[in-house]
C-alpha positions as CSV (number, residue, x, y, z in Angstrom):
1,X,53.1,19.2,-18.6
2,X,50.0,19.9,-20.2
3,X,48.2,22.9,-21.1
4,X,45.1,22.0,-19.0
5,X,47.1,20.9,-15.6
6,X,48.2,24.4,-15.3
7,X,44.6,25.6,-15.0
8,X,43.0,25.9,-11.3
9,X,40.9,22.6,-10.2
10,X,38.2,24.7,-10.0
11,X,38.3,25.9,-13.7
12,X,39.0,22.5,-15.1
13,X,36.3,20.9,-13.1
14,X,33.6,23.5,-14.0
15,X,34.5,23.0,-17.7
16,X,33.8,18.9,-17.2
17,X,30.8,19.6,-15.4
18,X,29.6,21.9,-18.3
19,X,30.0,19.2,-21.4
20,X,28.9,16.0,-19.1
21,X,25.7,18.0,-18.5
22,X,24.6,19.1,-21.5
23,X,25.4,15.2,-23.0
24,X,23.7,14.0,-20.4
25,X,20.7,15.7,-20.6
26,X,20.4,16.2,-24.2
27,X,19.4,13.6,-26.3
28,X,20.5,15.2,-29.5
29,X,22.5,12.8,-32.6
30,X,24.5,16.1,-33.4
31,X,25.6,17.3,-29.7
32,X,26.5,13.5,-29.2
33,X,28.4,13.1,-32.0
34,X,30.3,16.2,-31.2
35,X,31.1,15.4,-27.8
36,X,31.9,11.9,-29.0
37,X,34.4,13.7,-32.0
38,X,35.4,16.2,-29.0
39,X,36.2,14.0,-26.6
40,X,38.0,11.4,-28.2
41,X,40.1,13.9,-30.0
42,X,41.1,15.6,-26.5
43,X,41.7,12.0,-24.9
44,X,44.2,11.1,-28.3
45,X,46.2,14.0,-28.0
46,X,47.1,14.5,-24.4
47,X,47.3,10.4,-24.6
48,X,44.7,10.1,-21.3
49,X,43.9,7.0,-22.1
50,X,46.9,4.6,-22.7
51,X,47.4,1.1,-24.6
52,X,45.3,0.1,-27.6
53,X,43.1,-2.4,-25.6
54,X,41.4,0.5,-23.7
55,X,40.4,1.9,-27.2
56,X,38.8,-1.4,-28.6
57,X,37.7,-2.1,-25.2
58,X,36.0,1.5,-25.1
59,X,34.9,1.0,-29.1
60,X,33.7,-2.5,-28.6
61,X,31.5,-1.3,-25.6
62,X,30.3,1.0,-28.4
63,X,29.1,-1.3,-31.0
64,X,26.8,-3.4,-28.2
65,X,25.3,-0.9,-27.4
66,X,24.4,0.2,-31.1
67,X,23.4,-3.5,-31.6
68,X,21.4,-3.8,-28.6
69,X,18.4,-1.1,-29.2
70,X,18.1,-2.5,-32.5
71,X,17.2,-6.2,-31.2
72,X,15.3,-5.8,-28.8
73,X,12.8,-2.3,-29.8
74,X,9.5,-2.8,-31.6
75,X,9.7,1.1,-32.3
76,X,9.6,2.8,-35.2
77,X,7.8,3.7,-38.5
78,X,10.5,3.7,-40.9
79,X,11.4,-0.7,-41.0
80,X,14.5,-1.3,-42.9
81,X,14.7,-4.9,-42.9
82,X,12.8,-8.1,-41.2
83,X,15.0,-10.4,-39.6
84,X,12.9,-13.8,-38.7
85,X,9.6,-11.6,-37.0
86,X,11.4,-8.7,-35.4
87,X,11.5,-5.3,-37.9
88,X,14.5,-3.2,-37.6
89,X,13.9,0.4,-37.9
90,X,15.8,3.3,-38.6
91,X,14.6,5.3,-35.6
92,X,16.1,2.5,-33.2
93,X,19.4,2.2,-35.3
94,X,19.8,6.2,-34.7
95,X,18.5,5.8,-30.5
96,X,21.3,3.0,-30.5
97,X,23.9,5.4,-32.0
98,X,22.6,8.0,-29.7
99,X,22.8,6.2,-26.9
100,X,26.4,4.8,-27.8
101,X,27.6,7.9,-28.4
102,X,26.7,9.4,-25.0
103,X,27.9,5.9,-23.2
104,X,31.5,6.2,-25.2
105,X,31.6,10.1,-24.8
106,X,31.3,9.9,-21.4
107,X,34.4,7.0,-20.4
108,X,36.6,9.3,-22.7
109,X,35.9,12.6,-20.9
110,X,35.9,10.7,-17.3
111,X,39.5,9.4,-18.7
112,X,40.6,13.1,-19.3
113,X,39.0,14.2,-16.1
114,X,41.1,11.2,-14.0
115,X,44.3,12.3,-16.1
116,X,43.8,15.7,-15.1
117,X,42.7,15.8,-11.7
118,X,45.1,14.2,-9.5
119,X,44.9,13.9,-5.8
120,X,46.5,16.9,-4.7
121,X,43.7,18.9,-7.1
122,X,40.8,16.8,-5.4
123,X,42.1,17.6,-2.2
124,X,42.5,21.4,-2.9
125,X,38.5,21.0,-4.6
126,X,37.2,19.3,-2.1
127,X,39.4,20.6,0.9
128,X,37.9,23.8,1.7
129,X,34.0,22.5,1.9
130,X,34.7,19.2,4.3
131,X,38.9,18.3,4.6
132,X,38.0,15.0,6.1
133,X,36.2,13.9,2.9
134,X,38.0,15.0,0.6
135,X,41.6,13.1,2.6
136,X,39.4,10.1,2.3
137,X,38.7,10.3,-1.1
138,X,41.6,11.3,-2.4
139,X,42.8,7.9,-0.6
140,X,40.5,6.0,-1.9
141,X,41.7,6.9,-5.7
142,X,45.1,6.6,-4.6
143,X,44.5,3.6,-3.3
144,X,42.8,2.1,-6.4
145,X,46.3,2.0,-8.6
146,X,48.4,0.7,-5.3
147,X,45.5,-2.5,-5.0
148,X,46.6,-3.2,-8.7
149,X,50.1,-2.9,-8.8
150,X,50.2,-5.3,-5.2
151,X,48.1,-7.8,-7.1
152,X,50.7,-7.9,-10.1
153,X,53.6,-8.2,-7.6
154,X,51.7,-11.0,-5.5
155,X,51.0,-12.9,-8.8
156,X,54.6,-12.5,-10.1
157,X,56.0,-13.6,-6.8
158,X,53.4,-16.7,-6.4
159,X,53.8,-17.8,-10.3
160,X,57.5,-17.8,-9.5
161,X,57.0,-20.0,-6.7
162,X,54.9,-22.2,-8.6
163,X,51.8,-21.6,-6.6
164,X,49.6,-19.7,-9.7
165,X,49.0,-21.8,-12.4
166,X,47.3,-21.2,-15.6
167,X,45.9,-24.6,-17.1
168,X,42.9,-24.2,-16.7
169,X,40.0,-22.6,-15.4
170,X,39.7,-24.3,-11.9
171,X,43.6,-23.7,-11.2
172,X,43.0,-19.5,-12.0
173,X,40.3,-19.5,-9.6
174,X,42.2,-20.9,-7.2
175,X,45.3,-18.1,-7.8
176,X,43.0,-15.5,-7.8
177,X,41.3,-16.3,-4.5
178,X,44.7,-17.2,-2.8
179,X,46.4,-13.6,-4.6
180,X,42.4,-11.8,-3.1
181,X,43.5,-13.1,0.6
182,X,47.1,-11.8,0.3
183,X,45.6,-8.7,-0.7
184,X,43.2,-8.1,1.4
185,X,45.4,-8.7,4.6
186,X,47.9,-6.3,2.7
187,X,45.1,-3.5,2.7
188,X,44.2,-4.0,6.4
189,X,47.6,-4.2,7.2
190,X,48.3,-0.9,5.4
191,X,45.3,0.6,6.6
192,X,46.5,0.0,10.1
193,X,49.8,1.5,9.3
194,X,48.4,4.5,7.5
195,X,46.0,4.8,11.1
196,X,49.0,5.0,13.3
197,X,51.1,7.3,11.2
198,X,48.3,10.0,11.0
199,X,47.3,9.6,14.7
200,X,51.5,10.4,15.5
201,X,51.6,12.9,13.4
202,X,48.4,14.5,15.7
203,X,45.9,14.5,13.1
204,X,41.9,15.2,14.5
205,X,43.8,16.8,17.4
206,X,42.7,19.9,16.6
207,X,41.2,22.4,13.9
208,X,42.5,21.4,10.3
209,X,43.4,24.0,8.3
210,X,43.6,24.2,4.2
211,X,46.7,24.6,2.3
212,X,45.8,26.4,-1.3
213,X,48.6,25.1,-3.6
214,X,46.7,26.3,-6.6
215,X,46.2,30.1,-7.6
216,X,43.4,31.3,-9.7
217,X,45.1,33.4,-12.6
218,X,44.1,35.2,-15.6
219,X,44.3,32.8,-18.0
220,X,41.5,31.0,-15.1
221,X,39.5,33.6,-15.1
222,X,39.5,33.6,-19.0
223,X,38.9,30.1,-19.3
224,X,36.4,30.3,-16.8
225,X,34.3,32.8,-18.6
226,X,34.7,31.2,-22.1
227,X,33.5,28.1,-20.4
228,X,30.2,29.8,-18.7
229,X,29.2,31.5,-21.7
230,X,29.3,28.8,-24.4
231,X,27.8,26.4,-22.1
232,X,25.0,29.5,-21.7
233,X,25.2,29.4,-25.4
234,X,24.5,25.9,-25.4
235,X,21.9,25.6,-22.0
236,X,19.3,28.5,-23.3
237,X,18.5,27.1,-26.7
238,X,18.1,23.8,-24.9
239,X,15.7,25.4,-22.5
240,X,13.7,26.8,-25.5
241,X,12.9,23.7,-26.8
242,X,15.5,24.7,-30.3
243,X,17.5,21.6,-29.4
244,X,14.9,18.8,-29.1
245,X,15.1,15.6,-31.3
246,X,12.3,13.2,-31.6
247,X,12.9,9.4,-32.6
248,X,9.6,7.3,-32.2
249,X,7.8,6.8,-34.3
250,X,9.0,9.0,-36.5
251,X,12.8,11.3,-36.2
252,X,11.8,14.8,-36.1
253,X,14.4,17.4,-35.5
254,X,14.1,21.0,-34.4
255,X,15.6,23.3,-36.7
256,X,15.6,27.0,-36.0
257,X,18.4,30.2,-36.4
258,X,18.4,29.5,-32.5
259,X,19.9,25.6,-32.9
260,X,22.8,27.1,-34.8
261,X,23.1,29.5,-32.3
262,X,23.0,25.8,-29.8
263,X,25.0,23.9,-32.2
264,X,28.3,26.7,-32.8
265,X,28.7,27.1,-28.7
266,X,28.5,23.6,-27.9
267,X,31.3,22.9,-30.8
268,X,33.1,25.8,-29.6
269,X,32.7,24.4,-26.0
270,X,34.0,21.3,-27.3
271,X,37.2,22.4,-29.2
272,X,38.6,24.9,-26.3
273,X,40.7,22.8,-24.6
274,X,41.9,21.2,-27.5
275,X,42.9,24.9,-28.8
276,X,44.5,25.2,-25.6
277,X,46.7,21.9,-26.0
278,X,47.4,22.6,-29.7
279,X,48.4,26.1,-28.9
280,X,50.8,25.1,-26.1
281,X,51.9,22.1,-28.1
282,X,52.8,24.6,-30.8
283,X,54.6,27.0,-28.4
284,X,56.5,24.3,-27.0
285,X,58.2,23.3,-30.3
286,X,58.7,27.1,-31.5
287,X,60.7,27.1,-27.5
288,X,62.7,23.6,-28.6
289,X,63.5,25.1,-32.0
290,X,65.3,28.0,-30.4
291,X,67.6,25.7,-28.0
């Protein structure tokens, strides 16, 4: 286990919430190229995101969207080349990168933030403001990796019958509609069973009550705080205006003693829980060394 899945849902949630903001709402080249560097680092080592087709996936996502600005914005003073009519500028290659960045930034930290919060932590989060929405969507996710594994056992069992073929594109079509039917009288099916076993069990009979299987500790309320203060560190220099970037026509960056001030708690921000993983990661093999 993890470093981070000890923590209380409410700890590692507010620490998600606090770097998705600020890249969302801060069009900056450096804070979005620190989350991106951030993000992806915490994503590698705690090995969220798994197989080497989600990376190039991810990354090739990435490179469109540098590509696209480029193409298709008339903006910008500084023209770097002419390709047929259309000038490319540097201020559009740096919104592209910009706008990458936050696009690739955010599928890594929603990868850690799936990894992390499993359905017993979304039902403890969501449980105590409305219990009936948060059962429902903690089905729903769970039900999201038992759609996919059905469809790979319906395929497997129809391509071993001979009924999915491959040859070409009219015959996949065809396997895929035939494995969606299966499927989706699977899922009603289910959901009919799932029905019946929480109405004999008595549930909506009366009051529901929440069950707390997480407890908010010191190393929480440590966490917690770190969190709230850098992302303080991070949200007042915004606010002041010492964070702002311009791209069109011209890139003009803010620079004052206050954007360091902005620049240090975001990167701080950014590296705690991979302290936190590195640190446990390092206690764990002093522990192994002394078996």
């Amino acid at each position: 286990m993890h470093a981070l899945d000890r923590l209380n849902p409410f700890t590692i949630t507010a620490y998600f919430l606090a770097v998705a903001g600020i890249a969302m709402f801060c069009a900056h080249p450096v804070l979005l190229s620190m989350t991106l560097a951030g993000t992806v680092t915490l994503c590698i080592m705690r090995r969220d995101v798994k197989g080497a087709r989600t990376h190039l996936l991810f990354w090739g996502l990435f490179a469109l969207t540098v590509l696209i600005n480029p193409i298709f914005s008339r903006h910008g003073a500084t023209v770097l080349l002419v390709i047929g009519n259309k000038p490319i500028s540097q201020e559009a290659i740096l919104w592209g990168l910009t706008s990458a960045a936050a696009v690739l930034s955010t599928l890594y930290l929603f990868a850690s933030f799936c990894a992390i919060m499993t359905s017993d932590k979304l039902l403890y989060l969501f449980g105590a403001l409305s219990p009936r929405l948060s059962l429902i969507f903690s089905m729903a996710l769970r039900y999201i990796s038992l759609f996919y594994k059905q469809w790979v056992n319906i395929k497997q069992a129809q391509t071993a019958l001979g009924l999915y073929k491959e040859d070409n594109a009219i015959d996949r079509v065809r396997g895929s509609l035939r494995i969606f039917w299966v499927l989706l009288g699977w899922a009603l099916e289910n959901g009919i069973v799932s029905a019946g076993s929480m109405t004999a069990r008595g549930y909506g009979t009366g009051k529901r009550t929440h069950y707390a299987a997480f407890t908010f500790t010191k190393m929480d309320a440590i966490y917690l705080t770190l969190t709230l203060s850098l992302f303080c560190g991070t949200l007042v220099p915004m606010i002041l205006g010492a964070l702002d970037f311009t791209f069109y026509p011209t890139a003009v960056q803010t620079h004052t003693s206050v954007s360091i001030v902005g620049y240090l708690s975001f990167g701080a921000l950014l590296a705690l829980p991979i302290l936190t993983e590195t640190e446990d990661a390092i206690k764990w093999k002093y522990l192994r060394s002394k078996i």
